[in-house]
ZAPA-769313 format. One record per residue: x, y, z of N, C-alpha, C, CB in turn; residue in three letters; residue number from 0. Coordinates in Angstrom, 1 decimal. Glycine has a CB too. Layout:
# residues N
(r (X, Y, Z), (X, Y, Z), (X, Y, Z), (X, Y, Z), ALA, NUM)
...
END
This chain:
# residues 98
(r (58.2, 72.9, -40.5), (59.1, 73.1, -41.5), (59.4, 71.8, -42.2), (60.5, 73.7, -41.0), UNK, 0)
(r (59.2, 71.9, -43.4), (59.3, 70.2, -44.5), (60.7, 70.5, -44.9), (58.1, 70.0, -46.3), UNK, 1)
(r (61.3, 69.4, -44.3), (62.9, 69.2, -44.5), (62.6, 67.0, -45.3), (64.1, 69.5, -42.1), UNK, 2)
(r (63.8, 67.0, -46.2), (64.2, 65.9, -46.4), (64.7, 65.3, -45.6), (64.8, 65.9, -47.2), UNK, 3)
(r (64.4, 64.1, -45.1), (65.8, 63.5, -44.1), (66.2, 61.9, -44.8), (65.2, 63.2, -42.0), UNK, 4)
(r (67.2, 61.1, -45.4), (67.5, 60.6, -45.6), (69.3, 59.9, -45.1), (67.0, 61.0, -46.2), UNK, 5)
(r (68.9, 58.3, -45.2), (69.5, 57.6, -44.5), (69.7, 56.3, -45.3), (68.9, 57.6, -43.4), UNK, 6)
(r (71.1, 56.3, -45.2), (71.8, 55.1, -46.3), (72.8, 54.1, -44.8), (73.4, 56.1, -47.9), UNK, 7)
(r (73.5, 53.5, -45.9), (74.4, 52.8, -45.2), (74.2, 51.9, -43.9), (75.1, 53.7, -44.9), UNK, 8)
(r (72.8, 51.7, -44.6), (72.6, 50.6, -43.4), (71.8, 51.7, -42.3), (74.5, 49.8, -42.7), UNK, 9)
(r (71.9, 53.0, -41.9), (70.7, 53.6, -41.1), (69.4, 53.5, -41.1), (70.6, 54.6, -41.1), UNK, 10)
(r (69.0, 53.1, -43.1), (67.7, 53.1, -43.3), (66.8, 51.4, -42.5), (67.7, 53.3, -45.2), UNK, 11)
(r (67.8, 50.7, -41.9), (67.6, 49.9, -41.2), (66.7, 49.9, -39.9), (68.6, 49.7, -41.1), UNK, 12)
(r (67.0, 51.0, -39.6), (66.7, 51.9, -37.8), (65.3, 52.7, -38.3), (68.3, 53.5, -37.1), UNK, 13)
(r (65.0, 52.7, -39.2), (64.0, 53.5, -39.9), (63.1, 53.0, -41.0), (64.7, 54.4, -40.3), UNK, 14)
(r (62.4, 52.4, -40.2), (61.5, 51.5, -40.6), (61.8, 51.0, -42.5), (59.9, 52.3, -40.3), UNK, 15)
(r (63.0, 50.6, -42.7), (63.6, 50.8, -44.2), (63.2, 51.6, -45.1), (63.5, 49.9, -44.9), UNK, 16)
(r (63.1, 53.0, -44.7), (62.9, 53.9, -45.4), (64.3, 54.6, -45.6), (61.9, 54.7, -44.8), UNK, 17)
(r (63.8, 55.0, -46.7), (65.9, 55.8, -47.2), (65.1, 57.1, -47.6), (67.1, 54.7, -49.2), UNK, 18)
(r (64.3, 57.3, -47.9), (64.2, 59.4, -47.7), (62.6, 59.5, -46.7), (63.9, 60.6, -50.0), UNK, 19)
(r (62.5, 60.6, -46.6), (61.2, 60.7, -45.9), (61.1, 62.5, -45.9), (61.3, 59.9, -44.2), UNK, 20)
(r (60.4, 62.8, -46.3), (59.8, 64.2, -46.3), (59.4, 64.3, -44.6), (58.4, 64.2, -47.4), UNK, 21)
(r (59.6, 65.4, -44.1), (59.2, 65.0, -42.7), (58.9, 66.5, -42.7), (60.4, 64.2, -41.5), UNK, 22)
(r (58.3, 66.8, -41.8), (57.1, 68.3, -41.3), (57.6, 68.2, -39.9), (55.0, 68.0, -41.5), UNK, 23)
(r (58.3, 69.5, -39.7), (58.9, 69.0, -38.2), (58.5, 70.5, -37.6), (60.9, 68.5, -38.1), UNK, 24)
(r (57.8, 70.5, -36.2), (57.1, 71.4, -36.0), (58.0, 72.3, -35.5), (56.2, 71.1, -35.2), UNK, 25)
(r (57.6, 73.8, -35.4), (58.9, 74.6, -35.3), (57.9, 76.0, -34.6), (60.0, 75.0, -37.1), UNK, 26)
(r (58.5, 76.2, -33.1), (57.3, 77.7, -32.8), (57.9, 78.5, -33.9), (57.4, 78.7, -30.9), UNK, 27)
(r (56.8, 79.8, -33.9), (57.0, 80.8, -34.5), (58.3, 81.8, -34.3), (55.9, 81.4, -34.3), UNK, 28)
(r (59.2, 81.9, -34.8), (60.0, 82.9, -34.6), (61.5, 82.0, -34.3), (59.4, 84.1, -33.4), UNK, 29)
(r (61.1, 80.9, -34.2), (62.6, 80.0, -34.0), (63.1, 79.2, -35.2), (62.5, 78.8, -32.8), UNK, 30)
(r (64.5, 79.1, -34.9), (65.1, 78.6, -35.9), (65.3, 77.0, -35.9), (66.2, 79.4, -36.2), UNK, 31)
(r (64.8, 76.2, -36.6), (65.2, 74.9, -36.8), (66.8, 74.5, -36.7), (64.8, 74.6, -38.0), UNK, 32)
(r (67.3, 74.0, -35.7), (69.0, 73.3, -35.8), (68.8, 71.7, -36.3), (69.8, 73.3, -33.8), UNK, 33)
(r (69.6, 71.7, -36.8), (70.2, 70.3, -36.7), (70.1, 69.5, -35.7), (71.3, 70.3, -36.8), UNK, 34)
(r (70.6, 69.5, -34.3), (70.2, 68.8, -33.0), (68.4, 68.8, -32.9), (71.0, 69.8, -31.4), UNK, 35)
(r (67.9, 69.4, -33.2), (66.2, 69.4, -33.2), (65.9, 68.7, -34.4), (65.5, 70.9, -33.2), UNK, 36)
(r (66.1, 68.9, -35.1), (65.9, 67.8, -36.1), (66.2, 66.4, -36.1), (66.5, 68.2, -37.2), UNK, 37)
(r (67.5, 66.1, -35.4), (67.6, 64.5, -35.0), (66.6, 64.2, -34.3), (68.9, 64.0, -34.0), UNK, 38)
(r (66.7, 64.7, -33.0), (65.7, 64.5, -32.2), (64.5, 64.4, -32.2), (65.8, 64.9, -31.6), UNK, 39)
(r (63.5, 65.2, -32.6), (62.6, 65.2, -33.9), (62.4, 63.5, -34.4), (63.5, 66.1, -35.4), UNK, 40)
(r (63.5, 63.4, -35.5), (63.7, 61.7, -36.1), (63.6, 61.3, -35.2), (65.0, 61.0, -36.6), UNK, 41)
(r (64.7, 61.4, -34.1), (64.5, 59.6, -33.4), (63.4, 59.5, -32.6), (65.7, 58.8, -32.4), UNK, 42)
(r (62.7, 60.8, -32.3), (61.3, 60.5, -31.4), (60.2, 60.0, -32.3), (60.7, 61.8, -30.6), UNK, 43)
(r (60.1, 60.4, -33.6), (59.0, 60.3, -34.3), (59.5, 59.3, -35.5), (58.3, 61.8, -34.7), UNK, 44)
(r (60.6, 58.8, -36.1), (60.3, 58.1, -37.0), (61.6, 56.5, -36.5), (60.6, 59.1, -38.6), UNK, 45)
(r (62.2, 57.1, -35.4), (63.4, 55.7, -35.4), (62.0, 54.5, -35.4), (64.8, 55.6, -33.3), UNK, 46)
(r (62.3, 53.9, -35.7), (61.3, 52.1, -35.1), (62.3, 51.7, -34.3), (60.8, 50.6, -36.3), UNK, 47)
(r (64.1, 51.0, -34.4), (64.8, 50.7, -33.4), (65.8, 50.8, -33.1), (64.8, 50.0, -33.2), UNK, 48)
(r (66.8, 49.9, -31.6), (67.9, 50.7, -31.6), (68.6, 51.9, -31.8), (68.2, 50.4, -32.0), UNK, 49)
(r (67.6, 52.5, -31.1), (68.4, 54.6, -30.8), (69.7, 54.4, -30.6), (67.8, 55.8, -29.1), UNK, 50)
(r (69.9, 53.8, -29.5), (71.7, 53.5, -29.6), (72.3, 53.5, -31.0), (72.3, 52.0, -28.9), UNK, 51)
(r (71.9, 53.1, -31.8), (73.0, 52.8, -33.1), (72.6, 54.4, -33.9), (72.5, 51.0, -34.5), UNK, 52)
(r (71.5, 55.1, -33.2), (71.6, 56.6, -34.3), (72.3, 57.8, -33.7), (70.0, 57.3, -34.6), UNK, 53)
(r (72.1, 57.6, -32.0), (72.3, 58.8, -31.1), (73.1, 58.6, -29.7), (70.9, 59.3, -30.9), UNK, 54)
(r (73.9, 58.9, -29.4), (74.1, 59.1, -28.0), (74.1, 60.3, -27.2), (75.1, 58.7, -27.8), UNK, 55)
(r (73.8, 60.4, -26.5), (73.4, 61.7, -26.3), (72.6, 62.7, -27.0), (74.1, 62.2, -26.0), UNK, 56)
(r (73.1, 64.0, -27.1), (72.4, 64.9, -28.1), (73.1, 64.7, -29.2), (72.3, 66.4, -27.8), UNK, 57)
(r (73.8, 63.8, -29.7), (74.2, 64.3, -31.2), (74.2, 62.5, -31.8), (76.2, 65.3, -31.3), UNK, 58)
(r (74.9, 62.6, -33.0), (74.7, 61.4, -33.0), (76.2, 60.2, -33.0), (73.9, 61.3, -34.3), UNK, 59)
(r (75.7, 59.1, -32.8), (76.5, 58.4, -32.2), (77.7, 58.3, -33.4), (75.8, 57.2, -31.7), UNK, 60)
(r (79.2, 58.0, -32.8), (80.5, 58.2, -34.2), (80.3, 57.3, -34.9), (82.1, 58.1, -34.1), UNK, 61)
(r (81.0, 57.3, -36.2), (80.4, 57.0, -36.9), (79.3, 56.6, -37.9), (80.7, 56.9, -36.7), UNK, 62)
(r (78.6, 58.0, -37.4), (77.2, 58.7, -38.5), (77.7, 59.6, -39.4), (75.9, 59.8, -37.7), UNK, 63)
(r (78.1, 59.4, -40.0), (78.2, 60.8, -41.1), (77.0, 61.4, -41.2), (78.7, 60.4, -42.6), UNK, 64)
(r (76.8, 63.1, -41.2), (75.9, 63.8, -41.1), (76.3, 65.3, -42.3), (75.9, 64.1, -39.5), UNK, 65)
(r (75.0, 64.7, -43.3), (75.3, 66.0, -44.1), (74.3, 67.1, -44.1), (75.5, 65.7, -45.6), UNK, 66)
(r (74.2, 68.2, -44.7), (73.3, 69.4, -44.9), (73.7, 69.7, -46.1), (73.3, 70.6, -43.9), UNK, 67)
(r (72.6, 69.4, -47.1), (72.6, 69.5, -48.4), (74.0, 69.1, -49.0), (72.2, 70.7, -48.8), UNK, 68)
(r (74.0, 68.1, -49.0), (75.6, 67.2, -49.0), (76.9, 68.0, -48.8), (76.0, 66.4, -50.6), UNK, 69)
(r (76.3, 68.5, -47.3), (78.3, 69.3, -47.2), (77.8, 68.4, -46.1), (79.1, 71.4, -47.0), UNK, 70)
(r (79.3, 68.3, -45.6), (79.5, 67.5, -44.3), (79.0, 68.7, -43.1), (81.5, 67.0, -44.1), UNK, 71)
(r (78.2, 68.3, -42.2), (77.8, 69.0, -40.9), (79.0, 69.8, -40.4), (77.4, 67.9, -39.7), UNK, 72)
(r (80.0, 69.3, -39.9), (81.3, 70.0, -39.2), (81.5, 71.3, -39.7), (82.8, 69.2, -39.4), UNK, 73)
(r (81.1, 71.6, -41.3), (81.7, 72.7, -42.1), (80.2, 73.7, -41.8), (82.3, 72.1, -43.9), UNK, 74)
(r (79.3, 73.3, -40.9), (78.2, 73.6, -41.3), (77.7, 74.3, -39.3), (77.3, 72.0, -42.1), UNK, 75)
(r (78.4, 73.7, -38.7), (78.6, 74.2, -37.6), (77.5, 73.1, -36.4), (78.3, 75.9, -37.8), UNK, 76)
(r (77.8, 72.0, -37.2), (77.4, 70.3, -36.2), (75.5, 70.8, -35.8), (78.8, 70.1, -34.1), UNK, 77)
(r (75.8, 70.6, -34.5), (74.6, 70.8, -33.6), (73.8, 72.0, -33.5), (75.0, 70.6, -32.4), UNK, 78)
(r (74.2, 72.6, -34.2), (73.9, 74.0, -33.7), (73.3, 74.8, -35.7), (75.9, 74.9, -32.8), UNK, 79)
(r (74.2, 74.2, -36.4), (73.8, 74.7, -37.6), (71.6, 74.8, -38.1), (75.0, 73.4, -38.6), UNK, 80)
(r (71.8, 75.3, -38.9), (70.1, 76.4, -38.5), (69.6, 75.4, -40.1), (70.3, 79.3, -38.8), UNK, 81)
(r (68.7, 75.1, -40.4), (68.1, 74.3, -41.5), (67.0, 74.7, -41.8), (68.1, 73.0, -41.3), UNK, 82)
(r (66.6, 75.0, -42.9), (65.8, 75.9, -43.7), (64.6, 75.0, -44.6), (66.8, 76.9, -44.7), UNK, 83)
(r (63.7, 75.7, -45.1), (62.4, 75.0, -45.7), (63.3, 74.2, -46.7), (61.0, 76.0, -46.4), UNK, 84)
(r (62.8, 73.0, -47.0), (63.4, 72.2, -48.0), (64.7, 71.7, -47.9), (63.4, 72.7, -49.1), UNK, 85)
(r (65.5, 71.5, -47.1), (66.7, 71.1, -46.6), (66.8, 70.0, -47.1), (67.0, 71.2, -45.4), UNK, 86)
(r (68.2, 69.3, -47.3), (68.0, 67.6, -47.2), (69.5, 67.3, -46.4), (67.6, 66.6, -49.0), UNK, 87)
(r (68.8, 66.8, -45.4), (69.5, 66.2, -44.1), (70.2, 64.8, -44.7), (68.3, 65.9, -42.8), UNK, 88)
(r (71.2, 64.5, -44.2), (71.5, 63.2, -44.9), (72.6, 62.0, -43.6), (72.5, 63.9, -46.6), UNK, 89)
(r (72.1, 61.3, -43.5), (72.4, 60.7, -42.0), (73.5, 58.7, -42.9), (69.9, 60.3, -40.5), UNK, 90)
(r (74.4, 58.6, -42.7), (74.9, 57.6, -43.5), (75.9, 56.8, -42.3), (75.6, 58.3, -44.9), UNK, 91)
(r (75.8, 55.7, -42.2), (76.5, 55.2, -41.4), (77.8, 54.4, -41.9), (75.8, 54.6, -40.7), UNK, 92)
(r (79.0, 54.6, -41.5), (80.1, 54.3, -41.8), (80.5, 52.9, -41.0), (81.0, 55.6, -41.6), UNK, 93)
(r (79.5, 52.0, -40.1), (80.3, 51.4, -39.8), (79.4, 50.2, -40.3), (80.9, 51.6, -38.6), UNK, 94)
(r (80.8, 49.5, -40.3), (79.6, 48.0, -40.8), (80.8, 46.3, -40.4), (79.2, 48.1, -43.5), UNK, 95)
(r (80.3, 45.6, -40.4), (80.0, 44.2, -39.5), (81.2, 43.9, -40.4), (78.4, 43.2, -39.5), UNK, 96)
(r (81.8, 42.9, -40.4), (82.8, 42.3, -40.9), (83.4, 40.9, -40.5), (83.5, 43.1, -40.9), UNK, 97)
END
């Protein structure tokens, strides 16, 4: 499934400084693509470093803001929400150095 995944705010850091990426993310027949599979997906196949600063555990670490076609994830049903051909994922980090 070709989903957008894009990353600002300093994420595109963790990601080989890429800020969008078309990504082809494999999906068996008859299943639905989530959100949690799609991170994970990313950080196996495109993080270059520091997984800690994208993910802890299965979701991602606080302060990630996480959108699906720029609505916020939460309204979208987080980990679990279902993402469709052409999506654009949108991963932005809120925290920064000071």
């Amino acid at each position: 499934m070709r989903l957008v995944l894009e990353f600002s705010g300093g994420m595109e850091l963790l990601f080989g400084n890429q800020k969008t990426v078309e990504a082809d993310i494999p999906v068996s027949k008859g299943q639905q693509l989530t959100l949690a599979a799609a991170m994970a997906w990313a950080r196996d196949n495109l993080l270059t470093e520091r997984p800690e600063l994208f993910m802890k555990g299965s979701s991602v670490r606080p302060g990630v803001l996480v959108l699906l076609n720029d609505t916020d994830w939460e309204l979208c049903g987080e980990l679990e929400a279902e993402v469709a051909e052409g999506d654009r994922v949108t991963f932005i980090s809120t925290l920064h150095g000071g």
